[in-house]
C-alpha positions in Angstrom: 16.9 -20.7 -26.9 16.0 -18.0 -24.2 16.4 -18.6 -20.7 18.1 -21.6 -21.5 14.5 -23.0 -22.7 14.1 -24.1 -26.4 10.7 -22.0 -27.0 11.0 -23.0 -30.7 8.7 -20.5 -33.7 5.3 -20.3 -35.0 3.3 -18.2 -32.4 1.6 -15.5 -34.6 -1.7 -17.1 -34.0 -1.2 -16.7 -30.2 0.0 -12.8 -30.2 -2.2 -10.7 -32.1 -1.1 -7.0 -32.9 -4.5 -5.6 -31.2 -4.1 -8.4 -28.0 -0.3 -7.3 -27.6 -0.8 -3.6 -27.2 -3.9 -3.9 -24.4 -1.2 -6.9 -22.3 1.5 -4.1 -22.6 -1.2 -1.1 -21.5 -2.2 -3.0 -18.6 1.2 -3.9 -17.2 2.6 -0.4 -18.1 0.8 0.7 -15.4 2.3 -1.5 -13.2 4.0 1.6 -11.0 1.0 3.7 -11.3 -1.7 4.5 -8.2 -4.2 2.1 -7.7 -7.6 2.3 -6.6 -9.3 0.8 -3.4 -12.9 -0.8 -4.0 -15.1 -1.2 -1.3 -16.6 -4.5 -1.2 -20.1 -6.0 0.9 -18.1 -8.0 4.0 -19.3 -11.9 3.7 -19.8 -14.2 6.7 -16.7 -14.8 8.7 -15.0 -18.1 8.8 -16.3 -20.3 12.1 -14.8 -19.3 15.3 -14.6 -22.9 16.3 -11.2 -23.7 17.9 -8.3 -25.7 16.4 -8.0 -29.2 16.0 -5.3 -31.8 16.0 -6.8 -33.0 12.5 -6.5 -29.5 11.5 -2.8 -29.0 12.9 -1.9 -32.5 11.3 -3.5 -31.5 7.7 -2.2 -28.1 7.6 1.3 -29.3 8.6 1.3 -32.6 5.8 0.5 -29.4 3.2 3.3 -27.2 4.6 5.5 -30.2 3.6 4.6 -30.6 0.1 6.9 -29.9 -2.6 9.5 -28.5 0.1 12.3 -30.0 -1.7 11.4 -27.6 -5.0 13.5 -25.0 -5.1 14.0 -23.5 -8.5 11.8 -24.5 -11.8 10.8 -23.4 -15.2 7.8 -23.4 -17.5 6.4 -22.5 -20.6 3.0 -22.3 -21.2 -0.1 -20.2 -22.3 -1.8 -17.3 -20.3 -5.6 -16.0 -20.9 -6.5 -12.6 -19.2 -9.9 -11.1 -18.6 -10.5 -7.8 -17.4 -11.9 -4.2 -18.1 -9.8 -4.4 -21.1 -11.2 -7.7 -22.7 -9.7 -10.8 -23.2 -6.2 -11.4 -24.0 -4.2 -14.5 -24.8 -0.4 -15.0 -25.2 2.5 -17.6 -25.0 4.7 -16.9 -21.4 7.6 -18.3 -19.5 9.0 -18.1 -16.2 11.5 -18.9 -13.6 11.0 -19.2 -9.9 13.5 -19.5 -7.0 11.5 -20.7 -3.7 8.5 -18.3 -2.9 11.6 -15.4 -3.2 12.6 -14.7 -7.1 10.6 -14.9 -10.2 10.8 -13.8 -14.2 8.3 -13.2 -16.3 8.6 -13.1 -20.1 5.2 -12.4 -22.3 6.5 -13.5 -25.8 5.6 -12.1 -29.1 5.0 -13.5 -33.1 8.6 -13.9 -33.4 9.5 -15.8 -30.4 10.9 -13.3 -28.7 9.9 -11.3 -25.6 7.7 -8.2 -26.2 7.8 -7.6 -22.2 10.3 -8.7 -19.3 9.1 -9.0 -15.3 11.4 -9.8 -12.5 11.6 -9.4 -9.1 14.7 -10.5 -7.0 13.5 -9.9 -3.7 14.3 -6.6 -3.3 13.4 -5.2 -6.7 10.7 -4.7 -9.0 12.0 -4.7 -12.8 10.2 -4.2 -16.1 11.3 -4.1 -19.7 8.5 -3.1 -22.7 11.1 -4.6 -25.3 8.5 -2.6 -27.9 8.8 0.7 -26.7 12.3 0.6 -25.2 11.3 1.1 -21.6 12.5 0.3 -18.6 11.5 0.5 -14.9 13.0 -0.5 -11.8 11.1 0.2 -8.7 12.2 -1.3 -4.8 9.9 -3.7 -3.3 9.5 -5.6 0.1 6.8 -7.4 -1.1 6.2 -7.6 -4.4 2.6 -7.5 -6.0 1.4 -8.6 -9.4 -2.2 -7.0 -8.8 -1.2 -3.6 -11.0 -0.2 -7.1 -13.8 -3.2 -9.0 -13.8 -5.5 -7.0 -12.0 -5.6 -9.1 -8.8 -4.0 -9.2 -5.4 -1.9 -11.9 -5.8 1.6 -11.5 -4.5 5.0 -12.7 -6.1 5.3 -15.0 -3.4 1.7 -16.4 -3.5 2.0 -16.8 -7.4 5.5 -19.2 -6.9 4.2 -21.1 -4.5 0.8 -22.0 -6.5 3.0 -22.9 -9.6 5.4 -24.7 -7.3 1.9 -26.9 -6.6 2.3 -25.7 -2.6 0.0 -23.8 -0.1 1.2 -20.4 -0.3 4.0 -19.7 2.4 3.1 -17.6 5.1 2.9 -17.3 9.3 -0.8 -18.2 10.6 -2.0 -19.4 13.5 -5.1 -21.8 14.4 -5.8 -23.9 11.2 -9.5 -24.6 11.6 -11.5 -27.3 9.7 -15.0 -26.5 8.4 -17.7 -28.5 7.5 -17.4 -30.6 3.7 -19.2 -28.6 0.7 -18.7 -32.1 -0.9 -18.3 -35.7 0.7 -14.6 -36.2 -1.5 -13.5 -32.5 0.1 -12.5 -30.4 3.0 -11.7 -27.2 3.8 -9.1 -25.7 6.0 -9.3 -22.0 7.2 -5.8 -20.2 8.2 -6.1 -16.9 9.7 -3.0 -14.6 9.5 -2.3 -12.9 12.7 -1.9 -9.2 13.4 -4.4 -6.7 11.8 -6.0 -6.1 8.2 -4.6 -10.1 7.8 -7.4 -11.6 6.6 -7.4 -15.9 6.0 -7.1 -18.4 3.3 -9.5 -21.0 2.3 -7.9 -24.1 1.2 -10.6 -26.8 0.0 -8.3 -30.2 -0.2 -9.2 -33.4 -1.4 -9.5 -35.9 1.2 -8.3 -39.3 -0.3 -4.8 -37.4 -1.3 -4.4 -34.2 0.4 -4.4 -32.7 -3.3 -5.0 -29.0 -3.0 -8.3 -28.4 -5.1 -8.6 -24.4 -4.4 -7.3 -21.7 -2.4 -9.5 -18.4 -1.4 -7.8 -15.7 -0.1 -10.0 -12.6 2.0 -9.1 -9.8 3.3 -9.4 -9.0 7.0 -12.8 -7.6 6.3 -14.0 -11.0 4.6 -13.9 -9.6 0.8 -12.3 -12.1 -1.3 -8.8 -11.2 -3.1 -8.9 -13.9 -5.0 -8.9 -17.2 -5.7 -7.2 -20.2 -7.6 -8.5 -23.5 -8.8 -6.4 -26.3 -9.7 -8.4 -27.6 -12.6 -5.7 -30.3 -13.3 -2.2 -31.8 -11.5 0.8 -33.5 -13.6 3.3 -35.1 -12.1 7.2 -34.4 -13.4 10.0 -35.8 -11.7 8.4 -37.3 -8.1 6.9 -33.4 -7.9 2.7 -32.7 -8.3 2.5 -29.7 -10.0 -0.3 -27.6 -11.4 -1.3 -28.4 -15.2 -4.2 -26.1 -15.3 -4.4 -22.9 -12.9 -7.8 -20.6 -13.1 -7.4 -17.3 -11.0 -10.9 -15.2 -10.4 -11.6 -12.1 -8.1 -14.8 -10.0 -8.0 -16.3 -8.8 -10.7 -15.0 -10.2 -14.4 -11.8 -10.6 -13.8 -9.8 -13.9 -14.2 -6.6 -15.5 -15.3 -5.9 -19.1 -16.8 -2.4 -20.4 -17.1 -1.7 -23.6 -18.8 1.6 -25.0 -18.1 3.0 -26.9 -21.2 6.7 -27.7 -19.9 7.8 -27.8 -16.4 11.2 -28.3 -15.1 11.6 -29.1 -11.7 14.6 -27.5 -10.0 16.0 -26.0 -13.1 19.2 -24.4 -13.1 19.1 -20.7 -12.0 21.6 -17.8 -11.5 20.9 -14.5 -9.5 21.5 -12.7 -12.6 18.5 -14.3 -14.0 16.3 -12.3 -11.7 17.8 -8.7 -12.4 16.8 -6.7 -15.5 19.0 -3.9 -16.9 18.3 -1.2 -18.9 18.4 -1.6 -22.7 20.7 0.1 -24.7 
């Protein structure tokens, strides 16, 4: 049991030595400087004026899965980057779009690295190597993790199977890419914003893909729901594929999902090992 999840034995064929030690490199740097790339600025979103199809839709996706407020999951995590690819058994907690843990597990079942953030507070723990770090936070970032912008906030909502949570203004619809589809733009106010990208299914209003750009039209990233589950009256993600420029990308397979699981504050602060 860890985390009050039964994450049972047998993962040796999931966590090899070689894999283990390039996850742990990248994420060590986790408090390190990052660099700024400078990207070629694509076409802007139309400057076509809101709609009351686009208020309606954008407000139906605000709604969905508002009454999940805490889950779990196991499942398994492939990362591509500079680095190579790397592949290795996870779980995680989430509270809202506020608190998450991260645990990247090892051959013996038990976690080889430790990630939380409570809201406030950015903690890390390389169970290998005995160290711990503790860094505050307003607005916590995985990017230095996984190599792409994606905040905490943005990566709970997208497991949570919701839009990510944020203040916009004018929700625009654009033209169909494909006759089962749309797409709904939501610019975030104020400066160096940027907007989202969310292509919906229009039979269900089942999110299908979220792009996120920067105010300058570069793309962060984006995610594509490659397949849904449902689990308890919730639609949840069963298949999450992250991308940015370049070679990087990130698939998550969720195995087990717990809808509004149990969770404590403690859960989501680390303390330094003994």
């Amino acid at each position: 049991m860890f985390m009050g999840i039964d994450i049972g034995q047998g993962y040796d064929d999931l966590f090899l030595n070689m894999k283990r030690l390039v996850i742990i490199f990248t994420i060590l740097t986790f408090f390190a400087t990052g660099c700024t790339s400078f990207k070629q600025r694509p076409d802007e979103p139309s400057s076509r004026k809101t709609s009351p199809e686009a208020e309606a839709l954008f407000n139906k996706l605000q709604k969905q899965n508002s009454q999940l407020q805490s889950f779990k999951g196991t499942g398994r995590i492939r990362m591509q980057n500079e680095n190579g690819i790397q592949r290795a058994r996870i779980i995680w907690a989430g509270y809202k779009n506020e608190k998450f843990r991260l645990e990247i597990m090892g051959p013996s079942g038990q976690p080889t690295l430790s990630f939380t953030y409570d809201g406030s507070r950015i903690y890390l723990i390389s169970h290998t190597e005995s160290r711990f770090y503790s860094k505050r936070s307003s607005n916590a970032s995985l990017e230095k993790m996984i190599s792409l912008p994606i905040g905490v906030n943005e990566a709970l909502d997208l497991l949570a199977g919701r839009i990510p949570i944020g203040i916009y203004c004018s929700p625009i619809l654009l033209g169909k890419e494909q006759e089962d589809e749309q797409v709904l733009v939501l610019k975030r106010p104020g400066r160096n914003r940027g907007y989202d990208n969310i292509t919906v299914a229009t039979a269900a209003d089942v999110i299908r893909q979220i792009e996120s750009f920067a105010n300058d039209g570069s793309l962060n990233y984006r995610a594509k729901i490659i397949s849904m589950q449902k689990i308890s009256g919730f639609r949840v993600p069963k298949e999450l594929q992250f991308s940015g420029e370049g070679q990087v990308s990130l698939q998550i397979v969720v195995e087990r999902f717990w809808p509004n699981a149990p969770v404590s504050e403690s859960l989501f602060v680390l303390t330094k090992p003994e």
